[in-house]
Kinemage of the C-alpha trace (Angstrom):
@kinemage 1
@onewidth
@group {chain A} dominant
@subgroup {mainchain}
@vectorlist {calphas} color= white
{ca unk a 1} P 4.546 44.969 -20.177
{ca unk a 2} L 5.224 42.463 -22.727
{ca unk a 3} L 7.768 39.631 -21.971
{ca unk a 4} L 11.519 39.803 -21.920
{ca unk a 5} L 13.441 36.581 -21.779
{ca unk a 6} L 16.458 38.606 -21.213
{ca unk a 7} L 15.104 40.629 -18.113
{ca unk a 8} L 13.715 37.167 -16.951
{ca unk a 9} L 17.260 35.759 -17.320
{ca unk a 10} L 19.118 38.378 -15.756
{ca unk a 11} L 16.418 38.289 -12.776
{ca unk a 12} L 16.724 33.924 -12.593
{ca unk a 13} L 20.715 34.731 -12.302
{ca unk a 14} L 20.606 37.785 -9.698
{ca unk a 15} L 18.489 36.226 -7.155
{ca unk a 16} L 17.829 32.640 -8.262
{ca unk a 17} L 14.954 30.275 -7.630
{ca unk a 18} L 13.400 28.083 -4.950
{ca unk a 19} L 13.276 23.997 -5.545
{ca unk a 20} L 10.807 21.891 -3.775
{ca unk a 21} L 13.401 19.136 -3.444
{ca unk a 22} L 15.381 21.592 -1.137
{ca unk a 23} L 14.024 21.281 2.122
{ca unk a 24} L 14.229 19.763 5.742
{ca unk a 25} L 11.868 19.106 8.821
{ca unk a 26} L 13.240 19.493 12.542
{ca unk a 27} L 11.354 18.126 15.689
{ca unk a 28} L 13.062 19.534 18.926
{ca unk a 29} L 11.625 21.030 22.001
{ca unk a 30} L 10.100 20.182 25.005
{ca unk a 31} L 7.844 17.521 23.096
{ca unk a 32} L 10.753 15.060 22.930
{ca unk a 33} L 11.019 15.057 26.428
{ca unk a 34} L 7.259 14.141 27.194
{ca unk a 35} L 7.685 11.192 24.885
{ca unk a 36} L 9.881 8.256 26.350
{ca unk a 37} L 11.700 5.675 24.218
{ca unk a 38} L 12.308 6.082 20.713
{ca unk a 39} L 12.841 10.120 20.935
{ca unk a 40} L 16.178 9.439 23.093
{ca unk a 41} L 16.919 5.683 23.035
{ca unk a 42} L 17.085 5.598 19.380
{ca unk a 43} L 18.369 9.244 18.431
{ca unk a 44} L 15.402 9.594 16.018
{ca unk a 45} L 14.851 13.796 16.113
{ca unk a 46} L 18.155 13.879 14.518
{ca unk a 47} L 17.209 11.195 12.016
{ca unk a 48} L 13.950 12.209 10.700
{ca unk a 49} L 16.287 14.758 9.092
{ca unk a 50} L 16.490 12.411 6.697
{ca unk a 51} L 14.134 10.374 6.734
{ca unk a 52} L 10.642 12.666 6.363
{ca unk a 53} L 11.707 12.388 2.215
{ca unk a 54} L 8.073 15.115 1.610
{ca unk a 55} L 6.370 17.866 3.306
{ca unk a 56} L 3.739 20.263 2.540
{ca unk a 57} L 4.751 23.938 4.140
{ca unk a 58} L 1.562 25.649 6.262
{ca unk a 59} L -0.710 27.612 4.393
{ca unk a 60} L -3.900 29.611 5.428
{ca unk a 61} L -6.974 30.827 4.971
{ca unk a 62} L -9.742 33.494 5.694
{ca unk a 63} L -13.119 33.123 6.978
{ca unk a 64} L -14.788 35.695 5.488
{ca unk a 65} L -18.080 37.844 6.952
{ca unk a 66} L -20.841 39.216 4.564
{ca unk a 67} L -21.477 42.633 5.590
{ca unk a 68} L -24.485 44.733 4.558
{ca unk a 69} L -25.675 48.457 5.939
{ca unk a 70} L -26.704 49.861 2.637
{ca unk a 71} L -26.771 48.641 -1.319
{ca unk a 72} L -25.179 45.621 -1.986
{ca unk a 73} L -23.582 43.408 0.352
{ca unk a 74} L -19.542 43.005 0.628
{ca unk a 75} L -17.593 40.422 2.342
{ca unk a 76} L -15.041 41.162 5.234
{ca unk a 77} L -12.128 39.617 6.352
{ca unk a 78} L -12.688 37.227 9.353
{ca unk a 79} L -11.060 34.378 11.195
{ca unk a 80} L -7.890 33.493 10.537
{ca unk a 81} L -7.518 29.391 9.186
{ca unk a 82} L -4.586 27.545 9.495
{ca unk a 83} L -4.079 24.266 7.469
{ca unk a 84} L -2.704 21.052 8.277
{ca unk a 85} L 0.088 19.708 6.592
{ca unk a 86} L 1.179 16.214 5.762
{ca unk a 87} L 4.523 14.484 5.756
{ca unk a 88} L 5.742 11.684 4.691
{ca unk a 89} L 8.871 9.203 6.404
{ca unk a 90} L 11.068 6.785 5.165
{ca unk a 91} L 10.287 4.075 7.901
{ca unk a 92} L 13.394 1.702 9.372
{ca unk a 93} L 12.865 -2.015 9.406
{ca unk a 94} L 11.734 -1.763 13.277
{ca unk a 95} L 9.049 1.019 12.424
{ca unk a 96} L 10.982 3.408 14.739
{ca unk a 97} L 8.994 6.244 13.049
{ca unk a 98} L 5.744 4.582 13.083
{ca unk a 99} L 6.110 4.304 17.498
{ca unk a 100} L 7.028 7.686 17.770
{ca unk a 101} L 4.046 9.525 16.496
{ca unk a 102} L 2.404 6.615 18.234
{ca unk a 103} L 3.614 7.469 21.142
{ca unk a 104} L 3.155 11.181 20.752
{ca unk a 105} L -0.281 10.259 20.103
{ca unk a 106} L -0.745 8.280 23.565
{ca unk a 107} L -0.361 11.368 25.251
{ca unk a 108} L -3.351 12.814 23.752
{ca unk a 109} L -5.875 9.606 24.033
{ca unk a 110} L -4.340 7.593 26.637
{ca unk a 111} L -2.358 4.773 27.117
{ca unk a 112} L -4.920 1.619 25.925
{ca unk a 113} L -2.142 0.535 22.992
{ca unk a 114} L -0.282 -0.499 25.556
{ca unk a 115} L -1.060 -4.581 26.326
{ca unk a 116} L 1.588 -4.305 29.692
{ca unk a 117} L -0.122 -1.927 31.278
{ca unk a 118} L -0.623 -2.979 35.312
{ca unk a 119} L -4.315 -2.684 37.139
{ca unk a 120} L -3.875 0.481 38.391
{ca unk a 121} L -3.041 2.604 34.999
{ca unk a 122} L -6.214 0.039 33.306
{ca unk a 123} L -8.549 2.690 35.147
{ca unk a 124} L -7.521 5.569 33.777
{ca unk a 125} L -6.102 4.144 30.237
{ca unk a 126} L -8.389 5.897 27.968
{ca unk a 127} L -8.363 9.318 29.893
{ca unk a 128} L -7.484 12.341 27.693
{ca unk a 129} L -4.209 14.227 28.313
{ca unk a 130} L -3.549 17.590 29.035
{ca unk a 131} L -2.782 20.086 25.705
{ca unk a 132} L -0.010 21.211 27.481
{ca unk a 133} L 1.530 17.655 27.460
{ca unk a 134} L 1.164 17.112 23.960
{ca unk a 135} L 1.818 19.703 21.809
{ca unk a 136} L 5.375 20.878 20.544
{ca unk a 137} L 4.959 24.024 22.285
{ca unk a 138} L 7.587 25.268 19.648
{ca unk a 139} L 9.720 22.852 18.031
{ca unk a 140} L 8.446 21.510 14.505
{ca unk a 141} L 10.241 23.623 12.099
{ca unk a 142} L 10.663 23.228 8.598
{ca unk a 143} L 13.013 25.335 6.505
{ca unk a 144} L 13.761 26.425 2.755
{ca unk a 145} L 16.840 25.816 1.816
{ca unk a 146} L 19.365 27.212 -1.258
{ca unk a 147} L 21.275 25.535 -3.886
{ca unk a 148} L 23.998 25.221 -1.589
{ca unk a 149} L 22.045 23.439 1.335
{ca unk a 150} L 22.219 26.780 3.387
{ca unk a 151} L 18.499 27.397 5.384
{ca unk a 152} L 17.139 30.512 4.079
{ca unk a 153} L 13.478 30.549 5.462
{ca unk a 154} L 12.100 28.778 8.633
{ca unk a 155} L 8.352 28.003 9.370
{ca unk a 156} L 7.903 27.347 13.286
{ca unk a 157} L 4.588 25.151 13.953
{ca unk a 158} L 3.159 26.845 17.283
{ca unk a 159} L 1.235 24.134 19.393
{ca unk a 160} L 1.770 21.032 17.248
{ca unk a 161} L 0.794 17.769 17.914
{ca unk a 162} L 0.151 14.395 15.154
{ca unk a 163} L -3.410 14.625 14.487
{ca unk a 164} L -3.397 11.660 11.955
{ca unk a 165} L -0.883 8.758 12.055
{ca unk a 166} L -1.796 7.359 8.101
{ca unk a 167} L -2.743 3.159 7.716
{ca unk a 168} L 0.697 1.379 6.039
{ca unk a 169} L -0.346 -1.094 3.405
{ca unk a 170} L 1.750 -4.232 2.564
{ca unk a 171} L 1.748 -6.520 -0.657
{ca unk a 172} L 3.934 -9.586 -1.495
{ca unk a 173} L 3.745 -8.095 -4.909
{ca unk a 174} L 5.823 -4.888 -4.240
{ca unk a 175} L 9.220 -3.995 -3.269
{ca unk a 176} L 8.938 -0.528 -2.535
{ca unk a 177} L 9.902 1.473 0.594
{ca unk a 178} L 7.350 1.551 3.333
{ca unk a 179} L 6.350 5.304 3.548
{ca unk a 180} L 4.584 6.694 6.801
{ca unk a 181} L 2.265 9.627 5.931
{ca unk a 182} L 1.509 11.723 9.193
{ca unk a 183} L -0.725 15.195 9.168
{ca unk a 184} L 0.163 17.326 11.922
{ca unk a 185} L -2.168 19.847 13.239
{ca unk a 186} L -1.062 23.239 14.476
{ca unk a 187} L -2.412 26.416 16.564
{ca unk a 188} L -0.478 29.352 14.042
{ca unk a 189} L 3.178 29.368 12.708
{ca unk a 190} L 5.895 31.663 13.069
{ca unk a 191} L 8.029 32.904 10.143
{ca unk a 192} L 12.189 33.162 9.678
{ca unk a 193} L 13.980 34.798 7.077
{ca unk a 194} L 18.033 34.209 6.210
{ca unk a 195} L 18.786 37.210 8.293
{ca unk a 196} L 16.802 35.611 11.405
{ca unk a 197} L 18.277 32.085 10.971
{ca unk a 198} L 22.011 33.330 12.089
{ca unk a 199} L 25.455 32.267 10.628
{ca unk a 200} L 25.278 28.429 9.205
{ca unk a 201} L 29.008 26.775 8.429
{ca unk a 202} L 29.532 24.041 6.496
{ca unk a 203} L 32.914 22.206 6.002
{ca unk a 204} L 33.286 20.495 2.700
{ca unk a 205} L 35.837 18.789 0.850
{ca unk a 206} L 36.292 22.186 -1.666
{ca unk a 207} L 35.819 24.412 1.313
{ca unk a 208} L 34.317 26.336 3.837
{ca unk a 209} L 30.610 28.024 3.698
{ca unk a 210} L 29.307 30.577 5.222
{ca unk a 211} L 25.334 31.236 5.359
{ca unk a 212} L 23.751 34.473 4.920
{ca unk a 213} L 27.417 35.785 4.079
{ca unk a 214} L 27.861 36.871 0.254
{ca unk a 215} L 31.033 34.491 0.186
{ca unk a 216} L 32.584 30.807 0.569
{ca unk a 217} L 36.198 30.077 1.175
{ca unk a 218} L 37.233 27.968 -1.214
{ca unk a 219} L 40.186 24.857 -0.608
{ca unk a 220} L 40.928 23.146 -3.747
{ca unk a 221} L 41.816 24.762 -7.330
{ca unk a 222} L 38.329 23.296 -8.531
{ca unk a 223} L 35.909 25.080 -5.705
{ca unk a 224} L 38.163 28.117 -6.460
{ca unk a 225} L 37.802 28.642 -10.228
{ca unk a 226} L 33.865 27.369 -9.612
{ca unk a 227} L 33.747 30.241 -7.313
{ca unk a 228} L 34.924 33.068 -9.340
{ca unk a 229} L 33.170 31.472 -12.727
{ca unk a 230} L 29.636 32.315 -10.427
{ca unk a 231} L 30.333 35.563 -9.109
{ca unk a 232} L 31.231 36.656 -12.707
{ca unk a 233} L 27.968 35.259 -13.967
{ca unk a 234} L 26.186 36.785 -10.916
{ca unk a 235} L 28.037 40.589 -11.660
{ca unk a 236} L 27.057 40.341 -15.489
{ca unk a 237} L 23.326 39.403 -14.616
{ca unk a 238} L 22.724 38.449 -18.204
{ca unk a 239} L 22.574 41.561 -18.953
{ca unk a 240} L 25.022 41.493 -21.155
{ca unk a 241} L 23.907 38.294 -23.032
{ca unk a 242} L 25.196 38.792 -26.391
{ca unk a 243} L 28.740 41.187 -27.196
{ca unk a 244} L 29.760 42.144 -30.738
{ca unk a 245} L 26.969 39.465 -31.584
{ca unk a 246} L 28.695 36.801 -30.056
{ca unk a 247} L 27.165 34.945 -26.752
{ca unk a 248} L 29.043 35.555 -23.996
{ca unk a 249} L 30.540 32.265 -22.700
{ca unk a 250} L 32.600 32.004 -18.819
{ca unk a 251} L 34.285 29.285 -18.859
């Protein structure tokens, strides 16, 4: 089928288009609990919202199995691979970030960061925790999100926990924003679409959103004649492009 820009118009309008800029990471769960100090005493789960500024979504892969009874050999499908992914956060000026995975880290390796520790926990500082301890059982989530900021597709981590906390380097030379790079490790994921994710309401200055709902309600005269300029671009489709050789304009 040869290509049709106006078919690939009309399909660009009807549905639209994912953007790698539209995104967000969540840590919740039982993991914040397990790690004392910066998780509560700073509010940072909420803040990494905005903070973790890049983020590669999970992907997977397939060990494969050569299999041979008769003629030439084929390959089967096998174990199941699941990739680690990297992020990257903003850091404050007190590396708030930076003692958080830190700390999530301690409870995998054991507590020899620590110079305070008393004589008692010395003995037993480099002992290896428990999986159950460590991992976000369910927690690290990272969603899709539409032009309009609404989540349409969530990605659960199952088992997580920071499997590389990245070096920081530093130079007189540069200005530039200290960035954390972490790579978090995973058993599997779990998958979300919109109609999973439940209603999502936003309150804006123009008006009132409603996710996974085929309308907003608009407030101001602005947000309402931007409202119906879109749906009538989103009934015509581009389909009808060009009338009475004109180009259809919607002002």
């Amino acid at each position: 089928m040869a290509f049709d820009i106006d078919s690939f118009t009309a399909e660009m309008h009807s549905v639209g288009f994912a953007r790698s800029s539209n995104f967000e990471v969540e840590i919740s769960g039982n993991i914040l609990s397990n790690i004392s100090g910066p998780g509560t005493e700073f509010g940072l789960s909420s803040s990494l919202l905005l903070r973790i500024n890049s983020a590669t979504f999970p992907g997977r892969g397939v060990t494969d199995i050569t299999y041979k009874d008769y003629g030439a050999p084929y390959k089967i499908g096998g174990q199941l691979n699941y990739v680690p992914i990297d992020i990257q956060i903003i850091c404050s000026p007190d590396l708030r970030e930076r003692e958080f995975f830190m700390r999530w880290q301690d409870l995998i390796g054991g507590l020899h960061r620590n110079p305070g520790l008393n004589t008692n926990i010395r003995h037993s500082e480099f002992d290896i925790g428990y999986y159950n301890d460590y991992v976000c059982k369910k927690g690290f989530t990272l969603y899709q999100l539409d032009q309009n900021g609404f989540k349409t597709y969530a990605i659960d981590l199952i088992d997580s926990f920071p499997m590389q906390v990245a070096v920081q380097s530093y130079n007189w030379n540069s200005s530039d924003l200290q960035i954390l790079n972490v790579t978090m490790a995973y058993r599997y994921f779990e998958e979300r679409n919109q109609s999973k994710l439940g209603t999502q309401l936003r309150i804006g200055l123009d008006g009132i959103q409603i996710g996974g709902l085929p309308f907003d309600i608009p407030f101001s005269p602005g947000a309402i004649k931007n409202q119906a300029r879109n749906k009538a671009k989103q009934f015509i489709g581009g389909k009808l492009k060009n009338l009475g050789g004109r180009q259809l304009q919607i002002f």
